[in-house]
N, C-alpha and C positions, 0 to 999 in steps of 0.2 A: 116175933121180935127179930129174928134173927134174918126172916124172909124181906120185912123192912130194911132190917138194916144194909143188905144185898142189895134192893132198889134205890136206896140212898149213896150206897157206893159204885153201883154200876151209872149211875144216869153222870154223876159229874165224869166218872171215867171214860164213859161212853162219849161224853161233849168234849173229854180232854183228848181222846183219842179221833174226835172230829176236827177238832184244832190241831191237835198236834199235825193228821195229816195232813188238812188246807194249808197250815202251816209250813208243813214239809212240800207238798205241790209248790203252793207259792214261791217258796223257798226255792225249789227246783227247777221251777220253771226261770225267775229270774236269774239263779245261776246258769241254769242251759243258754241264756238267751245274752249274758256278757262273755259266758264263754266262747260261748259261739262268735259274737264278736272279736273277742279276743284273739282267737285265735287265727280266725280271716286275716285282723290287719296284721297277726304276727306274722302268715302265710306271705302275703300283701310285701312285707321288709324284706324276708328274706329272699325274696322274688326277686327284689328290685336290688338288693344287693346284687344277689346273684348274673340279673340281669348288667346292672354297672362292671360287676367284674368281670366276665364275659367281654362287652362291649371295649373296656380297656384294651382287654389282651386282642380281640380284631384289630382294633385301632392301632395296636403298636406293628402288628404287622402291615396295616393298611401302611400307617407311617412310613415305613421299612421301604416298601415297595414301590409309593410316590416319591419316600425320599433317593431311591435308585434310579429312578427315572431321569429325574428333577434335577440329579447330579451330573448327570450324564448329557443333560441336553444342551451344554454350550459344544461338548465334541464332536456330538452328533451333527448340531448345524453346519460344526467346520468341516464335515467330512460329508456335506451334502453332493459335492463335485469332485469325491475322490472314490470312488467304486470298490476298490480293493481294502479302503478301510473302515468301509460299512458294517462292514460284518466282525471287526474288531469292536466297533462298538459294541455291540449285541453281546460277543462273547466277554468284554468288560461287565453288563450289568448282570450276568450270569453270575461270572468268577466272585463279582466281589459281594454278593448279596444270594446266601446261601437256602432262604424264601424262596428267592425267584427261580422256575424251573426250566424257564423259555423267554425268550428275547428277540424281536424282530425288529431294526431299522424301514421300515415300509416308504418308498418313494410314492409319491402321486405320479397316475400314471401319469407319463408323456413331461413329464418334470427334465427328466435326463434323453435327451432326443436317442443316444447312444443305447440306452437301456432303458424302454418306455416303459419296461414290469420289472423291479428289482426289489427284493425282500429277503436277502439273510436271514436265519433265522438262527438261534444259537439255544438250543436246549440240554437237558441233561437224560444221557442215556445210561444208568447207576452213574458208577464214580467217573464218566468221562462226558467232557461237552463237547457235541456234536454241533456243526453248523448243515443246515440244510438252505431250500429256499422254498419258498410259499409264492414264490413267481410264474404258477403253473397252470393249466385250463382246470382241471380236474378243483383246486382250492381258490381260485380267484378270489387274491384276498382283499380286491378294492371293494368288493361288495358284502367284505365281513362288517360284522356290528363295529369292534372295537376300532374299525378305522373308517368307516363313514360316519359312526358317530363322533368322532373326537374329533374329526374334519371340520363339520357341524357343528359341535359346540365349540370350537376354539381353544378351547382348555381341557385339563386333564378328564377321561373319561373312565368309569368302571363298565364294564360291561358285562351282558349276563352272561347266566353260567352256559357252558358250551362243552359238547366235548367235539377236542381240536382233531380234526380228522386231518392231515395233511399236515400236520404240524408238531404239534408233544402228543397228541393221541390220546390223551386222558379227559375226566372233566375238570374244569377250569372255568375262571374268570381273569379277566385282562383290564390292565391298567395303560392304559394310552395317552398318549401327548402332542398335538402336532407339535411338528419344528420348523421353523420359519428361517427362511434366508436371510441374508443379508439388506434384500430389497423389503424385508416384513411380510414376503408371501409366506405362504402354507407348501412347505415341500415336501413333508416326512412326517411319518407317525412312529411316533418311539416307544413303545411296548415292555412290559414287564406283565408275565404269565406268573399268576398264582395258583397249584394245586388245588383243588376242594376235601383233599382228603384231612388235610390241619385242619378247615374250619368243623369237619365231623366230629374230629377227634376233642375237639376244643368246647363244643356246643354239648356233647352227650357227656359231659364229664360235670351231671350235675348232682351240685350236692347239699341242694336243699329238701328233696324229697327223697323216696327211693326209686316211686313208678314216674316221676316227672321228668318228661322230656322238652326238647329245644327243636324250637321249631324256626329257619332263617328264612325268609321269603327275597325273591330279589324287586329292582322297582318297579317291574311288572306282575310282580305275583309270585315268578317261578318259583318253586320251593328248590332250595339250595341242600338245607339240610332236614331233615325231619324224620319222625318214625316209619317202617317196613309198614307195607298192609296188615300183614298178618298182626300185628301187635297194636294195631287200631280197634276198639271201639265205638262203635257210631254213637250208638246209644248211651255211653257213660258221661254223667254230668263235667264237667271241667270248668278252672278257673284259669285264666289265661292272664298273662302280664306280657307288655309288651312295648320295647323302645326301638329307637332308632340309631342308625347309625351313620353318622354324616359322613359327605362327602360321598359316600359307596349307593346311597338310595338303596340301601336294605333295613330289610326289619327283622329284629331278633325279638322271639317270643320262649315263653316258659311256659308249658302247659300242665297243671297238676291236677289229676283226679280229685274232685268231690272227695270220694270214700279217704284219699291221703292225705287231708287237712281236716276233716272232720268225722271221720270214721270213729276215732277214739270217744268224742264229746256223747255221740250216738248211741256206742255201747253205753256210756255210764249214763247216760239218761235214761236208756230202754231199765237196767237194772234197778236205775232208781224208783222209777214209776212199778215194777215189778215187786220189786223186795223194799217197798214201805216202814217195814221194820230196821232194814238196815238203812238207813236215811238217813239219819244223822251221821251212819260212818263213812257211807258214799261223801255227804256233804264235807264233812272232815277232808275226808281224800281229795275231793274237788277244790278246797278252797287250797290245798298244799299243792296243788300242781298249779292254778291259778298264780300263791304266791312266788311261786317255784318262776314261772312265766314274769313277774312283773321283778321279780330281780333281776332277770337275763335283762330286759328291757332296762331295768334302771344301770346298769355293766354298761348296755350298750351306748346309754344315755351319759356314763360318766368317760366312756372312754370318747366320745366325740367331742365330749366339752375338755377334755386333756390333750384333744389332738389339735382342737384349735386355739387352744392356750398357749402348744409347740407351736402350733404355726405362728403367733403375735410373737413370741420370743424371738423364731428364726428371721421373722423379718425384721426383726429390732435391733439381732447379731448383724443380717445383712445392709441395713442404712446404716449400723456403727462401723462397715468396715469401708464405705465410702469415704471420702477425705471433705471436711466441712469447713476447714477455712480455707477460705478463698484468696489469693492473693488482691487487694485492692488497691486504688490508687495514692491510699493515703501512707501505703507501709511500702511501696516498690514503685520507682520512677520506670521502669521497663516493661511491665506486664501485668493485664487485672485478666481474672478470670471470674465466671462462675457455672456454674453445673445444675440441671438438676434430674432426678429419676423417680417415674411413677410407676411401679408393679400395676400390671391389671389383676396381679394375685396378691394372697399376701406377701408371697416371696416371686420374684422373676428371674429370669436371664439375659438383663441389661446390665452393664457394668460401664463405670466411665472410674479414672484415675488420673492424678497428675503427681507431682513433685521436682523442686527445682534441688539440679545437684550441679555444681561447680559451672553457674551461669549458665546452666542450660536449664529448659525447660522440659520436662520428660512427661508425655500424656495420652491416652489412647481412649477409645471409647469401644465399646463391643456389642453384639446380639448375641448370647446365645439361643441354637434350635429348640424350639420348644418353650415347654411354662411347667412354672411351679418349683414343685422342689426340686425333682432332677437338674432340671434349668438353672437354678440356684447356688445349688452344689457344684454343679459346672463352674459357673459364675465365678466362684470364690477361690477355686483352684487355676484360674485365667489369671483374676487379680493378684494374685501370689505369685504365679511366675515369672508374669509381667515385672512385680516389684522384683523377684530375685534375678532375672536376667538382665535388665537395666542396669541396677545395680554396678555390675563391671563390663557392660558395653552401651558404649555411645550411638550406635548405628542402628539404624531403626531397620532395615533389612536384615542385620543379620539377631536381632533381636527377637524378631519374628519368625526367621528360622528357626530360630534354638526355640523357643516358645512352641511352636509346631511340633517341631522333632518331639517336644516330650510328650506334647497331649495328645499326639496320635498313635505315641506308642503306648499308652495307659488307657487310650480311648476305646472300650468293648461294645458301648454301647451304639456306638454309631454319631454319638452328635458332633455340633460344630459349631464353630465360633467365629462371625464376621466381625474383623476388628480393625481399626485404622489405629498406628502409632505412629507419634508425631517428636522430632528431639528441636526446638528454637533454641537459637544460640543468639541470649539476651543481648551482647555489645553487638553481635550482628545484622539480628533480625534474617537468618538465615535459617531457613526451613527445611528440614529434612524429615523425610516421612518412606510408610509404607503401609499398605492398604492391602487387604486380606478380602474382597470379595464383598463389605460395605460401602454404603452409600457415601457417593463423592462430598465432601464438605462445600460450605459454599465459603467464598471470599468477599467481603464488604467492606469497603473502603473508599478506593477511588468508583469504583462503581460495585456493580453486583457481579458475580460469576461462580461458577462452579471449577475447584482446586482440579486441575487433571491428574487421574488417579490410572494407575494400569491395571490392569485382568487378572489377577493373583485368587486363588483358591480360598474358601477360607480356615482358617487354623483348624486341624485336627483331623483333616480331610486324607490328605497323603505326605506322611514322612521326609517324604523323600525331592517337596516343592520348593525350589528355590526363589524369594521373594525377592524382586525387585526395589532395589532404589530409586527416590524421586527426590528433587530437591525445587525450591522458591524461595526467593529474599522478600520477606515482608514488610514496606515503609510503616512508620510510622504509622498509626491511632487506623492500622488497618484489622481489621477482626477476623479470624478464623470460627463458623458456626455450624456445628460437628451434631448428628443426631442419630438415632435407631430408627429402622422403619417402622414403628409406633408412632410416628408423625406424618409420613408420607402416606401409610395406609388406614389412619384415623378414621373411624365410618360413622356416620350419621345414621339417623333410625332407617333411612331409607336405603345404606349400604352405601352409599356415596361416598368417597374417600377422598381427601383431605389434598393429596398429592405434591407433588413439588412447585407448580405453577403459583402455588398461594401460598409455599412458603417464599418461594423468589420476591411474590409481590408484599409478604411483612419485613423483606431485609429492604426493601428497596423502601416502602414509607420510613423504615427507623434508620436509615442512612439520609434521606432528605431531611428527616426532623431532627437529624443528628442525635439520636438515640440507640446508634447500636455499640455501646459501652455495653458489655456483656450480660451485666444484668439487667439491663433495658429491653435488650433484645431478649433474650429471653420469657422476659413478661410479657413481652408485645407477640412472640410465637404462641405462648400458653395459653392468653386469653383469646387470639384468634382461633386457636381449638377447640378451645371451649363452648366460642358459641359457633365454630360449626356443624362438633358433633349434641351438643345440645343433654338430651336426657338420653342418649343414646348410652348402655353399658361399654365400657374402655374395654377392648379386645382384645390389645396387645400393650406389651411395657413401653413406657415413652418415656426417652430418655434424651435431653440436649447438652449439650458444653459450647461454652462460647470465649475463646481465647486472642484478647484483644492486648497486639504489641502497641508501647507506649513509650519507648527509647524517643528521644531527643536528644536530637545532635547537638555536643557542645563544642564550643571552639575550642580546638587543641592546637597546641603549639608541642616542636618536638623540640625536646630541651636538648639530647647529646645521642648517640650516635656511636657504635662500639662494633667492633667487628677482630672475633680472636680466632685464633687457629686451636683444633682441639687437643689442644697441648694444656695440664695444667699447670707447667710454669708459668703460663700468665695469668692464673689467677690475680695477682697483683697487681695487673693494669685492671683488673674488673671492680677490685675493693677503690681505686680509686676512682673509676667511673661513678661508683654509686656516691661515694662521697662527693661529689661534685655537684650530681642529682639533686641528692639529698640535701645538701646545702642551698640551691636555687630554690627550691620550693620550701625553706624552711624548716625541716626536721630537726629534732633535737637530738645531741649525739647518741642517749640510748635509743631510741628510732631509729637514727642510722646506721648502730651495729646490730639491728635485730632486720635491715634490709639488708647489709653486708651477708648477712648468713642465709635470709630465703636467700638471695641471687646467685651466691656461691652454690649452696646444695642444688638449685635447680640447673646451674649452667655445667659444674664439674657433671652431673650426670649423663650429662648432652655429650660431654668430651669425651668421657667413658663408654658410652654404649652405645650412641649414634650412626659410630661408623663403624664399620670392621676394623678389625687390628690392624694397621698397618698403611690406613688410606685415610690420609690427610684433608680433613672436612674444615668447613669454615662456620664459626657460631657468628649471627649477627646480634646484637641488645640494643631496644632505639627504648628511650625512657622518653617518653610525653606527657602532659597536664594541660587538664582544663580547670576550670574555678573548684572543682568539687575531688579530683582522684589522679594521682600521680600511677602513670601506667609504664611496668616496663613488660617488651613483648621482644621473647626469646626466637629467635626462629634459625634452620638449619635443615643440610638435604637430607640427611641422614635418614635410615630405614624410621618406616613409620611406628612409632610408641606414643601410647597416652596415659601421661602418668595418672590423670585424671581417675580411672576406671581401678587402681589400684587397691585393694582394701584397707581397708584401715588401720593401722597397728595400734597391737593390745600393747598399750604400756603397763600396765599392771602385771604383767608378765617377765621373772627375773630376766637379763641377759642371757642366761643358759636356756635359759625355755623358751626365749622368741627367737621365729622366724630372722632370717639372713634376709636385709632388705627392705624396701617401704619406708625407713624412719626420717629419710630424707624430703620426701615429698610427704611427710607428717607434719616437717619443724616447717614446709615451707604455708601446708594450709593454716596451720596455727598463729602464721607472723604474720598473713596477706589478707585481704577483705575477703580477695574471690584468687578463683583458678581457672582458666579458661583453658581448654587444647582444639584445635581446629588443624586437619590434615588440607593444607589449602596448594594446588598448581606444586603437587609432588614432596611439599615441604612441610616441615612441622611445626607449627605455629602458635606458641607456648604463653599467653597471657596472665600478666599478676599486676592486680590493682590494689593498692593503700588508699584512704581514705584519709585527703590533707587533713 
């Protein structure tokens, strides 16, 4: 009985233990077999992270060192036929770009009849820079890589790695530029030497495996950075990941051992197939490191869908901090505008602005360097100073100075900002501007043309640049149409760009069709970009403004005519002027005593402060009207002041706690439409319009 009941209990246990094992195999095999998956493509992410992060950090110095070149090469050109300050150049892109370790201005031979081999070169020997020359038999450097080939290609070239015998003595790769004269030949190569000891340090600092090294190749194979022999195996399996790096034609790879992405999975499958009994607690343990895996994955999953949630926000903050109404013609007989800005990201480094302050028109448009969020952040710190320096200066030069001044002294990063600001002086149509190193505006009106703009740096560059003034008086329903070079260099699938010839030729159909009203023209630029770049991805921010003067001259008649000595005993012939004024054109006596008081606070202040103490100035007052606005315009020689830029005074602040000052040209914006100041042929020229 008992021998039965042994074979009745062994044969199901015997079958459950055939099961359970198939079970357990089965079982192990398919978790072997998504592990193993698993953890490849986990291998696979962090690879390519690693690889993107990496790839960044090149790129910012690549950046760094195109952008040294890049900056340098308007000097450069101008110092083609000056020999002695060749080599300042050189020693500039050293000094100010702490990457670079070497610098050569290279002439084309027989360029300079005088000097048919001339090569400055400016390197770093520790803490001192040395100039040498590379103008010598032993280095003949017409026949090096980085300046036959950047000859050759016309544009900027990386070249392989080298070490520079005759020159920094180290190994190195070289970033080169021809520079072209004035005639558009090819007379110079402009140079920026990069060590290879940063991209070693930079490559081997990885930190997705422990044995996984970095491997750079350049566009010919060289290998730039990579493992010692000694620490190669031929023989050991590897998984390789591997990106590119534009502009440079290298390639950066990640190489990680077989055995360091799945060595682990290996062990615990040998043990599982081994120790059968323990299998269910292997299985256990397997499915908690699996778990373990698919959380990090879902963190990583939730922190991307959080980052591009920030990104919809920042660029939500950055189109709210745009100004979106537009002056149009139905609310201002003087000026319609409109604007608009397309990120090729979700946030960019295009900025445009405007606002009308005491009948002037205050506007600028900007690029900053670069994309994304840096870009961005730039962006929004431009637009703020722009608005805070405006604010109390009229003058678009020195507007631009001050603007500079600060963001090159907060500026660590390197970048910059091309930007035209522009001040219209609406009763005028008088145009005052200054231009930072952006693209010339065009002018459409009586015909087509491009605004002349001078040579100025762009903002954040150097401290210490003093920007130029430009002035133009703009007739009548004539348009200013202001853009970023996200229009000029628009590419099509085939790289074709966009350029200025065909934006010439959409100002010039929408001034025939009589459509360049700002928003006309603008649509009519848009939609030709559209279909020239096609299904091509938008590369760069595209940004336009289009600010079209609309003044119409009215017949004015001048009613009287005043002219006092800066004395205010006469006040009392001016209270009678105005009442005379005022009475031609029909005021009513409280209207007249609320111009009595602007014209007294604005003209007593004239007699007070205009001249120095003691020197006998002349104020002149001519009151005129047309159908619509009684004008009177103050003018006198007297040192230049615009009460115009003054702040505002806080009345909500007792007498003992406000500022001394201001309240006068408070009472006069409060009782007038508008305030105009214009420094015109040495004199001051103070306009205030009522509105009959």
């Amino acid at each position: 009985m008992t021998k039965e009941f042994f074979k009745q209990v062994a044969k199901p246990g015997f079958m459950l233990i055939i099961v359970a094992a198939l079970t357990l195999g089965v079982s192990s095999f398919i978790q072997s077999y998504f592990s193993v998956k698993g953890i490849k493509n986990g291998a696979m992410l962090r690879a390519e992270g690693q690889l993107e992060f990496d790839r960044l950090r090149i790129m910012d110095v690549v950046n760094q060192a195109e952008a040294a070149v890049r900056n340098s090469v308007w000097i450069a050109s101008w110092c083609l036929n000056v020999p002695d300050s060749q080599q300042v150049v050189a020693r500039r892109v050293v000094e100010d770009n702490p990457i670079v370790v070497g610098s050569t201005l290279a002439l084309v031979p027989g360029y300079d009849p005088e000097h048919p081999l001339s090569a400055p070169y400016a390197c770093r020997e520790g803490d001192k820079i040395v100039i040498k020359s590379l103008a010598t038999e032993e280095y003949d450097y017409p026949s090096q890589e980085w300046f036959a080939k950047a000859i050759e290609a016309g544009e900027g070239y990386w070249s392989e790695p080298y070490i520079d015998e005759g020159g920094g003595n180290i190994l190195m790769t070289t970033y080169s530029v021809p520079i072209k004269d004035k005639n558009g030949q090819i007379a110079a190569v402009l140079t920026a030497d990069l060590s290879l000891d940063w991209l070693a340090q930079l490559a081997n600092n990885i930190l997705v495996y422990d044995n996984a090294y970095s491997v750079v190749l350049s566009r010919q194979g060289k290998m730039m950075v990579g493992p010692k022999n000694e620490d190669k195996n031929e023989n050991e399996k590897v998984q390789t990941y591997t990106t590119k790096v534009e502009r440079t034609g290298w390639t950066l790879s990640i190489v990680i051992p077989d055995d360091e992405i799945f060595g682990g999975i290996r062990r615990v499958v040998g043990m599982v197939t081994i120790l059968q009994l323990l299998g269910i607690g292997m299985l256990i343990l397997i499915l908690r490191v699996v778990a373990k895996n698919q959380m990090k994955y879902n963190e990583i999953n939730e922190k991307k869908a959080a980052i591009e949630s920030e990104l919809h926000i920042a660029s939500a903050i950055q189109k709210g901090m745009l100004p979106k109404n537009f002056p149009t013609s139905a609310q201002r007989d003087d000026v319609t505008l409109y604007a608009s800005l397309t990120p090729a990201k979700d946030v960019g480094g295009d900025l445009f602005d405007f606002y009308i302050r005491d009948e002037k028109l205050f506007f600028c448009i900007g690029d900053v360097s670069g994309k994304g969020v840096p870009a961005s952040l730039f962006m929004a710190v431009t637009r703020s100073i722009f608005r805070t320096v405006s604010a109390h200066e009229s003058m678009p030069d020195r507007i631009m100075t001050e603007m500079n001044k600060t963001i090159a002294d907060m500026n660590e990063t390197s970048m910059f900002v091309t930007l035209f600001v522009g001040v219209l002086d609406l009763p005028t149509g008088r145009l005052r501007y200054c231009n930072a190193g952006h693209d010339a505006p065009l002018l459409v009106g009586a015909g087509v043309g491009l605004l002349p703009c001078d040579s100025n740096i762009p903002v954040g560059v150097k401290a210490s640049w003093k920007y130029t003034l430009q002035e133009a008086t703009l007739f009548p329903g004539t348009t200013i149409f202001l853009y970023t070079d996200g229009l000029t260099e628009a590419e099509d699938v085939s790289h074709a760009q966009f350029q200025m010839q065909r934006i010439n030729d959409v100002a010039v159909q929408a001034l025939a069709g009589q459509k360049h009203e700002p928003q006309q023209l603008i649509d009519m630029m848009t939609n030709a970009v559209h279909r020239f770049v096609g299904n091509a991805e938008q590369s760069d921010d595209l940004t336009m403004m289009a600010v079209q003067y609309t003044k119409q001259q009215r017949d004015v008649r001048l009613l009287k005519s005043i002219v006092l000595n800066n004395d205010i005993q006469e006040v009392p012939q001016l209270a009678a002027f105005v009442d005379e004024v005022c009475e031609a054109v029909g005021f009513n006596p409280a209207v007249t005593m609320q111009m009595n008081l602007a014209l007294e606070e604005a003209v007593v202040n004239v007699m007070n402060y205009a001249y120095p103490p003691g020197i006998r100035g002349k104020v002149t007052i001519d009151a005129s009207a047309n159908d619509v606005r009684l004008k009177f315009t103050i003018i006198d020689s007297g040192r230049p002041f615009d009460p115009t830029v003054q702040a505002d005074v806080d009345t909500t602040l007792s007498v003992k706690e406000r500022p001394i000052g201001g309240l006068g040209i408070h009472i006069v914006r409060q009782i007038m439409d508008s305030i105009n100041y214009e420094r015109i042929d040495g004199q001051n020229v103070l306009t205030l319009r009522k509105k009959l």
